[in-house]
Every structure is written in structure tokens, then in C-alpha cells.
N, C-alpha and C positions, 0 to 999 in steps of 0.2 A: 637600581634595578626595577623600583616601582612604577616609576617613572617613562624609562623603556619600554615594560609588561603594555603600562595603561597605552603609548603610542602605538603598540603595533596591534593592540586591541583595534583603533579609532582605524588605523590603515587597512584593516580587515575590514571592520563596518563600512568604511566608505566604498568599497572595492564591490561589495557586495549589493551598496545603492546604486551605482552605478552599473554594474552589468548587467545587461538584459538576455532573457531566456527566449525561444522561438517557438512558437505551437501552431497546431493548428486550427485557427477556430470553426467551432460549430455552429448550430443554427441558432440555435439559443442566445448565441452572444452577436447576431445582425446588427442589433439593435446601436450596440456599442460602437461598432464597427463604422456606421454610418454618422454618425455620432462625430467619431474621433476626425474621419475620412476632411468631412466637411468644419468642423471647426480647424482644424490644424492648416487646408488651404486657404480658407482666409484669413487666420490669424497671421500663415507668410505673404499673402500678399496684398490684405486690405486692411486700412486702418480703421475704416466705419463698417459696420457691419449691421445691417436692418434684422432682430430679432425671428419678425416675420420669415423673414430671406434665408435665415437659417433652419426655422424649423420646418421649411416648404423644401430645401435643398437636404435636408435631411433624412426627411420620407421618402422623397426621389430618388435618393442612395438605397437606400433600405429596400424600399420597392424591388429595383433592378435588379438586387442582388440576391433578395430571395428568389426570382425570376431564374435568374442563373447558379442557383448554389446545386444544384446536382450532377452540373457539370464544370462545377468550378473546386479551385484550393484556395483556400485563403490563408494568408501566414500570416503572424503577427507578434511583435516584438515586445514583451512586457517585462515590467520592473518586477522587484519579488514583490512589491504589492500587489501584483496583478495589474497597475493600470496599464493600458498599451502607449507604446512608444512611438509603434510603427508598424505599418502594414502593406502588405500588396498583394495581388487576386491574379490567377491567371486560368482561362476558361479553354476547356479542347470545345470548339465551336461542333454544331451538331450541321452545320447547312441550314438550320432553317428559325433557331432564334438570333433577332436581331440583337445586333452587335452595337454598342454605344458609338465606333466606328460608322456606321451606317444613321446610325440617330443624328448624333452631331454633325456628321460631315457630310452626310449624303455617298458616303463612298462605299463602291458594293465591292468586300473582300477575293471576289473571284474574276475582275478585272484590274487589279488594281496591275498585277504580271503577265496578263492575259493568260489565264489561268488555262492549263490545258494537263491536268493532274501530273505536273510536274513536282507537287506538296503533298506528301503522305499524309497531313495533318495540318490544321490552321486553331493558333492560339489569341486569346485576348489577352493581355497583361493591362491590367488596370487600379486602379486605387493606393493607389501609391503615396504614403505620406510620413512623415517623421514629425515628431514631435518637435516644435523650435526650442534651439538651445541645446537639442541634445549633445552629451557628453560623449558619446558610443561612436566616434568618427567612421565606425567598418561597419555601422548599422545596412547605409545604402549594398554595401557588396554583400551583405547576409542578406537580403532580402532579394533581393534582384537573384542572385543565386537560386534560391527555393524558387521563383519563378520561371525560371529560363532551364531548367535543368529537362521537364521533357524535352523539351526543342532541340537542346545539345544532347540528349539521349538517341534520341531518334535518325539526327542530322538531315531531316530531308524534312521538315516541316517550317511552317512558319509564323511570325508571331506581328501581329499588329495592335499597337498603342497609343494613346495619346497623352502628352506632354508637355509640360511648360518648357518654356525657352530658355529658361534656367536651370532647369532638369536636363535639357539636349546639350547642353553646353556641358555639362557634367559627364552627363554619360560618354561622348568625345572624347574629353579630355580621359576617359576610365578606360578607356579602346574597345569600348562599345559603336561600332561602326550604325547607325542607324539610317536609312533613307526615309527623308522628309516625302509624303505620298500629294499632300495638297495643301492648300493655305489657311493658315491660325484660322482662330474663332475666341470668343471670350467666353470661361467655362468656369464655373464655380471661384472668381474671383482672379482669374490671370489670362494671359496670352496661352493658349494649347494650340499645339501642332500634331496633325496624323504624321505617324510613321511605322514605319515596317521593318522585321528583324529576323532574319535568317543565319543559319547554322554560321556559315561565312564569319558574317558579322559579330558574332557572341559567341565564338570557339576562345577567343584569345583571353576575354575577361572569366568566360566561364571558369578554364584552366586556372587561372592565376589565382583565381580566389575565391574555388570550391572549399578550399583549405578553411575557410572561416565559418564553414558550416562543419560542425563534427557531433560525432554519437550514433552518424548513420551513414552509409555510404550512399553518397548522395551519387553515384553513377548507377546504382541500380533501381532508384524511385522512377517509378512513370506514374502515368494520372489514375488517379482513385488510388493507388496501391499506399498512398503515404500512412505512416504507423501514428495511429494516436499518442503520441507520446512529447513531450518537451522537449527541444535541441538546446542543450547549453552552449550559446556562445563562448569566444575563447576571451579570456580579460581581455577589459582595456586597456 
């Protein structure tokens, strides 16, 4: 009997290392954020990494996103230690701050469909990173969910991103329909591609695994409205 007790103790603890919670971060915690954002892209995709290079690609992050944090949500995946797991940003564009779409690629969001206010709304989804190794395989659908969810609220707006080519492959095969807008660039340590994402396209994933976000009805959040509070994922 003791024996049993002490196992299902250690299956509890472990259960419990291993599940990640979803919040919102605040301003306060940028810092981290930019931090986590840029070591975790090069740690998947470079094996050298120049000190310098990270604390210049670091401020850079941090920079942009205090730039955008009052018109942005940021979510982010942490252990019960608090460290984060995983995160990603997505911004309701005002028209007139620059979009890292526009930085990096030169592409101006309001030609890309020859815009003719056919989009109730234009979104950025960015910062997108998981922690390597992680354990949490439903991490990427919690996340991308909390981001894409105006977009599938609204269904007449639209969202543009940038992404590695292992990230695009993913999201495909996830039935996340994505249109490629223009051609890669090398960005904080990998191959990124612009693309663009409309109701169309992110109705089918959305549906399928809104389920993995719970504690709030994630069909009635729009932008600024989200409630400070912690989403408990569901176990792994």
C-alpha cells in the first residue's frame, strides 16, 4: 500500500511539472518575453550563437514590442515555476504603426489583396516560440488559438505573419490554410516567409481546438476585452 501511495504521489508531481498554464503578460514582464522570444529561435535553429548577437536581437524584440503593446495581447505558456514555455503576440493594426511585415519585407499590408475595405480589421500574429524539448505536444494549438480567435470572431478581418518553413509546414499539415504573400528572408536565426490568414483559412483549426483552451469562452473574447486571469490548460 505504501508503495502504491508513494507512486501515485510522484504521477501527480510529475503531471503537474509538466502542465503549463496560459496568461496574459503585462508590461512588466517585456523584458522576459524578448528574452525567451530570441534565445529559444536560435537555440532551434543555430548551433553558434554570437553573445553580442543575442543581446542586440534582444533589445530589438523588446523595443518593438513595447512599441506595440497597447495595441497588442500577448499570451504565454508557463510552468508552475513561472518560467515560460511559450508564447505568441497578436496586434489589431491601428493603420499607421509599422508592422514588422513592412520592416522586414517591405510589404505594405493594404496591397497585399488590393485592399478595397473588404477587411473589417487587419491583425499581426507574431513572436511565436516554444520552448525545445517541450513535453506539452498541444502547446502550439493553445497558443495559436488565443491568437487567432479575434479573427475567427469577427470573420471578416485579417491576419498577417511571419514564419519559418518549419513552422508553415506545421501549420498545413494542422489545416491552417496560409497564403505565402512574398519570398523568405533570414530573421533571427532561420528561413521566415510572409503570409497571410483569413477567416477562410483558420475556421477549420480554430473549431477543432478551441477545446484546448478552457476556463473562458474563448467565442466571446475580442481585443483588449481578455480577463487578467490564468487559463489552465487541459493535461497532457
Amino acid at each position: 500500500m505504501k508503495i502504491s501511495f508513494v507512486k501515485n504521489q510522484r504521477t501527480k508531481e510529475l503531471m503537474i511539472i509538466t502542465q503549463n498554464y496560459l496568461e496574459r503578460l503585462e508590461l512588466d514582464q517585456l523584458s522576459e518575453l524578448a528574452k525567451f522570444v530570441v534565445e529559444e529561435n536560435f537555440s532551434h535553429h543555430c548551433e553558434d550563437v554570437n553573445s553580442n548577437e543575442l543581446v542586440t536581437d534582444t533589445q530589438e524584440v523588446y523595443d518593438e514590442e513595447l512599441n506595440y503593446f497597447k495595441d497588442s495581447e500577448i499570451f504565454v505558456a508557463k510552468d508552475f515555476s513561472g518560467n515560460i514555455q511559450g508564447s505568441i503576440r497578436v496586434i489589431k493594426w491601428d493603420y499607421k504603426t509599422k508592422l514588422p511585415l513592412q520592416k522586414i519585407f517591405n510589404i505594405d499590408p493594404l496591397s497585399v489583396f488590393g485592399y478595397s475595405d473588404q477587411f473589417s480589421s487587419i491583425w499581426h500574429i507574431g513572436r511565436f516560440a516554444t520552448k525545445k524539448n517541450l513535453k506539452d505536444k498541444t502547446l502550439f494549438k493553445k497558443l495559436m488559438v488565443c491568437a487567432i480567435a479575434p479573427i475567427c470572431e469577427q470573420k471578416n478581418g485579417v491576419a498577417f505573419a511571419e514564419c519559418d518553413s518549419k513552422l508553415l509546414r506545421i501549420m498545413n499539415l494542422m489545416g491552417i490554410k496560409a497564403q505565402v504573400i512574398g519570398a523568405s528572408v533570414h530573421y533571427l536565426g532561420s528561413e521566415t516567409i510572409p503570409i497571410a490568414l483569413n477567416y477562410d483559412g483558420l475556421k477549420e483549426f480554430y473549431n477543432n481546438n478551441k477545446n484546448f483552451v478552457t476556463s473562458f469562452s474563448i467565442d466571446k473574447i475580442s481585443h483588449k476585452s481578455f480577463k487578467k486571469r490564468k487559463y489552465h490548460s487541459q493535461a497532457c
